[in-house]
N, C-alpha and C positions, 0 to 999 in steps of 0.2 A: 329524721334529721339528715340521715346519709344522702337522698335525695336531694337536701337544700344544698349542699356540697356539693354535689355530680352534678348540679345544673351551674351553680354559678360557676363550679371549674372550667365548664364546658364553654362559658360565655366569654370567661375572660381569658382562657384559652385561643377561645376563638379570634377575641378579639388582639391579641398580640401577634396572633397566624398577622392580619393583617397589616396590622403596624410595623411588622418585623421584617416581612415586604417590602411596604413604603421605606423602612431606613434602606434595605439590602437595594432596591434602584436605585435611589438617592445617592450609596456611598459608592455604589457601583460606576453612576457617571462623573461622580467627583473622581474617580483614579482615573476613568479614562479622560475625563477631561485632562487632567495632570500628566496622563502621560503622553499625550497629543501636544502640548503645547510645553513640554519641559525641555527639549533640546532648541526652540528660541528660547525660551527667557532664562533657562538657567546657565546659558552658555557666558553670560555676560557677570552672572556671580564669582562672587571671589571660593577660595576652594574648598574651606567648610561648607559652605552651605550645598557643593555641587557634589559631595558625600550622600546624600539621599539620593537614590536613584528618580524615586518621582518630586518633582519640584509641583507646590501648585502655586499657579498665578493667581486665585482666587483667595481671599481671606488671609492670616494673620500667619504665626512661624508655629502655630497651635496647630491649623489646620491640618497638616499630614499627620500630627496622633491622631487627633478625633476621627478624622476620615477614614483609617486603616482600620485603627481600634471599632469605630463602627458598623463596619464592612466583617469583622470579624463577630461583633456581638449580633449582627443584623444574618450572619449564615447560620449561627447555634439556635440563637434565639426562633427562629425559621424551622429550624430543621427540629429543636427541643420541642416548638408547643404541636407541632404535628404529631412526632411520636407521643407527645402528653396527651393529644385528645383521643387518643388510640389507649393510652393504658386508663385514663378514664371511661373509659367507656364497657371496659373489663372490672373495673373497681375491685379488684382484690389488693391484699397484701402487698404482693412480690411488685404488680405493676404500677400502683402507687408510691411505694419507696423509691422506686426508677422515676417517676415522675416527678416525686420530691426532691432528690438530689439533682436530676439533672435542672430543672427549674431553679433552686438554686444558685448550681453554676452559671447558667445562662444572667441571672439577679446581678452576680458579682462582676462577667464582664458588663452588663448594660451600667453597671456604675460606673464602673473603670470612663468606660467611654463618653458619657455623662459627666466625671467629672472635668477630661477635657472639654466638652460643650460650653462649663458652665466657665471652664476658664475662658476659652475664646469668645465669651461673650463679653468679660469681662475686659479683657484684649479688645472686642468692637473690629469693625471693619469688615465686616464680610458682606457676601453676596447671599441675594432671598435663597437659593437652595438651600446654603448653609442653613440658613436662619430654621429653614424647615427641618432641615436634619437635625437640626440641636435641637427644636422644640419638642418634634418627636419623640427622640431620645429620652429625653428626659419626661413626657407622655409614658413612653413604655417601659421606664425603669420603676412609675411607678406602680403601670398596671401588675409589672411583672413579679413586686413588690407583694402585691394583694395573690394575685396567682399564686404564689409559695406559701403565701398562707393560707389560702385556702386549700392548698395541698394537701396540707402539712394535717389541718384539722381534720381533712378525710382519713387519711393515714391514722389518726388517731381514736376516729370513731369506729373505722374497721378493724385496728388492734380491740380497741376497748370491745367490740362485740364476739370478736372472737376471741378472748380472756371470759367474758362472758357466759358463753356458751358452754365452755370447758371447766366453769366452776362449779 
């Protein structure tokens, strides 16, 4: 059974390497887009709103959390399932619990960011990037969702086999 784990970790692993990309370009050109075009449009704002240093002209007053907050969950998340398909792939103990915890964290911000998607969609107004970045997101909060669980039960078949052994 530890095998059914190491493959599907591996898959859905894999499969958020990818996705965690697609957010990390996505939120990548929403700042540059926002910072290219924030000294016209924000210049005409009154003086709270010219407090943010990046202004985006695209989408709703949601937009600059989601877009930050995603650019943040989209470089962990990146950088988390690569070092995870790597302690997969060792499947012991110590490199599992690193993969368990850090997949976790990474779960917690892809929510966080998620749940602004889920607001500004509820807000309405944006542009198809957005639309993509939010769907994604919320795509990969749930993959990333299943990846922690399937972590988690590797984690628990390699404790259980090594309790095992030793009894």
């Amino acid at each position: 059974m530890a095998s059914g784990s190491k493959s599907v970790a591996s898959i859905l692993l894999a499969l958020n390497l990818v996705l965690y990309f697609i957010v990390l370009v996505i939120a990548s050109w929403a700042v540059n887009h926002g910072i290219q075009r924030s000294g016209e449009t924000a210049s005409v704002l009154s003086i709270p709103a010219r407090i943010f240093p990046i202004y985006f002209p695209m989408g709703n007053m949601t937009t600059g959390f989601f877009v930050i907050l995603s650019l943040v969950a989209g470089v962990v998340g990146f950088t988390t399932s690569l070092t995870g398909l790597q302690n997969i792939f060792q499947w012991n103990a110590p490199n599992l619990h690193a993969a368990a915890m850090s997949s976790l964290t990474t779960w917690a911000l892809t929510l966080l960011a998620m749940g602004f998607a889920c607001k500004e969609i509820e807000l309405g107004w944006t542009d198809s990037n957005l639309r993509t970045l939010e769907t994604i997101t919320i795509i990969v909060s749930a993959t990333q969702l299943l990846c922690t669980g399937v972590i988690h039960v590797g984690v628990s078949e390699v404790v259980a086999q090594r309790m095992g052994g030793r009894v």
